[in-house]
N, C-alpha and C positions, 0 to 999 in steps of 0.2 A: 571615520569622521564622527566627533562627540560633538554635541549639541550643548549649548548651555543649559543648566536645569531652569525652570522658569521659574520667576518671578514668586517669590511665596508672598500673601497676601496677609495680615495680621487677623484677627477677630474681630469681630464688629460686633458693638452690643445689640442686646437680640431686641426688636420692634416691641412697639406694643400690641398687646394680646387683642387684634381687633383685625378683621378681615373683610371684603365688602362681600355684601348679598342682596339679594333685592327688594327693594321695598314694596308695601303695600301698594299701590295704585288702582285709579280706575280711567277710562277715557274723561275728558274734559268736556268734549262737546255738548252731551246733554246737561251735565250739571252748569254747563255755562247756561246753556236756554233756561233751565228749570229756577237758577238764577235771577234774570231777568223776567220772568214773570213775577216769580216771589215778591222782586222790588216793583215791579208794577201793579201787582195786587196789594200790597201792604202800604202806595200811596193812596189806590182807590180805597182802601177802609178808613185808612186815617181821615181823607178827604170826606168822607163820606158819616163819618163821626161831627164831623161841623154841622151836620144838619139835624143832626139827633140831640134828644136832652135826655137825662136821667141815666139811667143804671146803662140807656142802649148803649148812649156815646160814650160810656168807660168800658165797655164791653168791644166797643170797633177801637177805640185807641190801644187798648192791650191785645189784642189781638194783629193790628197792623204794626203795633211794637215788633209782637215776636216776629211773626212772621216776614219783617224786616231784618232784622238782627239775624234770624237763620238764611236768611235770602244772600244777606253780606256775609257773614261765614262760609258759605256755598261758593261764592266769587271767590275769597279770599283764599279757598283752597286751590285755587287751578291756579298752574304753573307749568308753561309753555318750556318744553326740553327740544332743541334744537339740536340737528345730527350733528356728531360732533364733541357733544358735552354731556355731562351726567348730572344729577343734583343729588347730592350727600341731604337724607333726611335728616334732621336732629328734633328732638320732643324732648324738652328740661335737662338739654345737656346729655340727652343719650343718643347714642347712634341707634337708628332703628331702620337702615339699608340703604339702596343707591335705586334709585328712578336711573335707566339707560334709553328709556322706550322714545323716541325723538315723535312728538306733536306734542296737544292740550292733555296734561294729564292732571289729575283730582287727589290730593294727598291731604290728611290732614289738616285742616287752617290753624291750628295752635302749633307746626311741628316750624323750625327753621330748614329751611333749603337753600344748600349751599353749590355754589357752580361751580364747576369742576373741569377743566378742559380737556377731554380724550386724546385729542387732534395731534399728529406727529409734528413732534418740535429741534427744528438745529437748534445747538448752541456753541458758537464758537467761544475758543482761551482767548484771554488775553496771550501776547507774545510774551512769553517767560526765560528768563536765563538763568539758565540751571548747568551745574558741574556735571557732567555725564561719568560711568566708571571711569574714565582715564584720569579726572579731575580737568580735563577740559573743559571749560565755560563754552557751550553753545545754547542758538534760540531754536526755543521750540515752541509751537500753536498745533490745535488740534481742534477737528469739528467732529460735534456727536449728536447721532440722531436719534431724537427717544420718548416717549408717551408713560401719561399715567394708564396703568395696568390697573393698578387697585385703588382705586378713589377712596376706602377709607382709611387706608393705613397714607396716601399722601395727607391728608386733613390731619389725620390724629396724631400719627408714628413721629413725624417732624414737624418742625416748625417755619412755614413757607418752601413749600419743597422745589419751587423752582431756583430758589437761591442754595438750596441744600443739592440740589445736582450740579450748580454751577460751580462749588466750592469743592464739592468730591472729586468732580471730572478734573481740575485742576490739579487736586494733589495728587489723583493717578497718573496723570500726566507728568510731574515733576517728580515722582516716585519710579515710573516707568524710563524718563531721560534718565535719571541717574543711576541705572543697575545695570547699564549697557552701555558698551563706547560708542564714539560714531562711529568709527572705524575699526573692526576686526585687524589684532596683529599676529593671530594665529589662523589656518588655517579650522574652520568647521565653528567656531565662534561666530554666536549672536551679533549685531553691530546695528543703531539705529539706522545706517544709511544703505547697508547691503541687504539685509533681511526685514522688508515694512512692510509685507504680508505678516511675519510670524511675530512683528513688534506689534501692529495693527490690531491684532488678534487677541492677545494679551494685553496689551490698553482696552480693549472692549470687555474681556473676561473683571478684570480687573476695577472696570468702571460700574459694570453692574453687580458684582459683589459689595460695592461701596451704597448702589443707590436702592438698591435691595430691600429695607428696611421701608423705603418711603413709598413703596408698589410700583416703582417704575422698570419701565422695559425699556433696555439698549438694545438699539436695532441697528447702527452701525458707528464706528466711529474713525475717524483716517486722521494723520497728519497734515496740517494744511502749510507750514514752515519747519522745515528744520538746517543749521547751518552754525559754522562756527559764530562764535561773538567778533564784535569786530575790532576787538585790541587783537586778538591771535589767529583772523581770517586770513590775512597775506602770511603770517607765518607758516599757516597751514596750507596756504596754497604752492608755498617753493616747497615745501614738504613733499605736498602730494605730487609736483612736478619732477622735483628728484627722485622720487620713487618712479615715475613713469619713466625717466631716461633711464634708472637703472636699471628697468623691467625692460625696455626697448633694447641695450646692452646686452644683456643677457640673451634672446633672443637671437639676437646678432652674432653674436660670439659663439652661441651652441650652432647655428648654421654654418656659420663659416669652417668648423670644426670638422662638421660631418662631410663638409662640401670638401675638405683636403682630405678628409680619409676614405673618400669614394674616388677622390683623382688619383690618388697615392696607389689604391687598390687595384683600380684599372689599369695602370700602368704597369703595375707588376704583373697584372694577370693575361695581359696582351701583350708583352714581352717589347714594345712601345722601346725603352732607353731601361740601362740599367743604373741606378742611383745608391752607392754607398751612404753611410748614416747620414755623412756630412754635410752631402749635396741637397739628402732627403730633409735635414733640417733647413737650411737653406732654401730650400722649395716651398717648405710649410710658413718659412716666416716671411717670405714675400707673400706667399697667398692671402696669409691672413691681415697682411699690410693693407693690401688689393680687396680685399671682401670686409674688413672693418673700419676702414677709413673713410668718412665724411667727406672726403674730398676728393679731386677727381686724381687719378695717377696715370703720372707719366711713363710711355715706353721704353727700354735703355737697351738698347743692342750690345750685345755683348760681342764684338767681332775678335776676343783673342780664341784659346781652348778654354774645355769647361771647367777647368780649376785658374783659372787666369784672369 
């Protein structure tokens, strides 16, 4: 039994040179308090600048300035990462790592932080009609299940990567229906509908050499519809029903064969009636009248001799 060779996949241009690691952090919680004092101290001086004259009160007003302004930088650094998500740092356009640590965490306040969803995502096809190897039109849907792996090659490598796995997954999908019939006409051949473990497998292999580039992970992926189209559904359905009678036929006929050359054999070997060719053909082609026929048969007594 030969297997079909699988699926070769094309080259895919290679990502951009950019891979996630972690960024600088520190806990949130204190610099949140240390925060909120800042700005509570930095109203008491400024407040407290009202009541002074001379050099004091521009001494409490620059002073509750700064230390206002670092108070807000302080706040403005903390950013709350929720299990689940990661934040892409950026500082003037460079990548400078991925915060993953889920609470209040302290990064930066001049950097951009960008969210990033970790969380495992379906995505089902649309229902697509694709010519399969036979050049048969049939539908085919397919659900895929899969997460960002590397948050900075999804930000940077492409552009919106959730539309960019919806668009790959699809044309593995329609590149996958078409390199295989539905139906096997040889023995040991691939076929979308007899072998969807070994097709399954190869759409999944196939999907993430596609989304590969944007750091995501395929974790699994199945067919959710497959089926002729429906201009050549009934045609394939007396198809596939003619083929079941003449699979049933067959069956029939090889039994019934073996069923006359075990009566034939017994007969001879138990010395039972002796049967020239004649009689012996005769015998075989009632039998198989009797054991192939749909319908029920009737008795016929023969009361002359046995060539009469």
């Amino acid at each position: 039994m030969t297997a079909q060779a699988p699926v070769r996949t094309e080259q895919r241009p290679a990502p951009a040179q950019v891979a996630e690691h972690t960024a600088w952090s520190t806990p949130g919680i204190k610099v949140l308090v240390a925060g909120i004092v800042g700005v509570a101290a930095a109203i008491a001086l400024l407040l407290n600048a009202r009541t002074q004259a001379g050099s004091t009160a521009t001494t409490l007003d620059w002073a509750g300035a700064i230390l206002l302004i670092a108070a807000v930088l302080l706040l403005i650094g903390l950013t709350p990462v929720v299990p689940g998500q990661a934040r892409v740092i950026q500082l003037f356009g460079k990548y400078r790592g991925t915060t993953r640590d889920p609470g209040l965490q302290w990064v930066n306040p001049f950097t951009r932080r960008i969210k990033v969803s970790t969380r495992i995502r379906n995505h089902e096809t649309a229902q697509a009609k694709v010519n399969d190897a036979d050049g048969n039109p049939i539908e085919i849907a397919a659900v895929v299940v899969w997460r960002v792996q590397d948050t900075a090659k999804a930000i940077y490598a492409v552009d919106e990567y959730t539309k960019f796995v919806a668009i790959q997954t699809e044309t593995a999908v329609r590149h996958i229906a078409s390199s295989y019939p539905y139906t096997s006409q040889k023995e040991g051949d691939l076929s979308l509908r007899e072998n969807v473990e070994e097709i399954t497998g190869q759409l999944s292999a196939e999907i993430a050499d596609r989304v590969r580039p944007a750091g995501v992970d395929i974790i699994e992926s199945r067919l959710t519809r497959l089926s002729y189209a429906a201009e050549i559904a009934q045609a394939m359905l007396r198809q596939q029903a003619a083929s079941a009678v003449v699979g049933a036929r067959y069956r029939i006929v090889e039994g019934a064969v073996g069923m006359v050359q075990l009566a034939l054999k017994r007969l001879e070997e138990e010395g039972v009636v002796e049967l020239d060719e004649e009689r012996k053909a005769a015998m075989v082609s009632n039998l198989l009248v009797v054991l192939c026929s749909e319908q029920a048969t009737q008795q016929v007594v023969n009361t002359g001799s046995l060539y009469q």
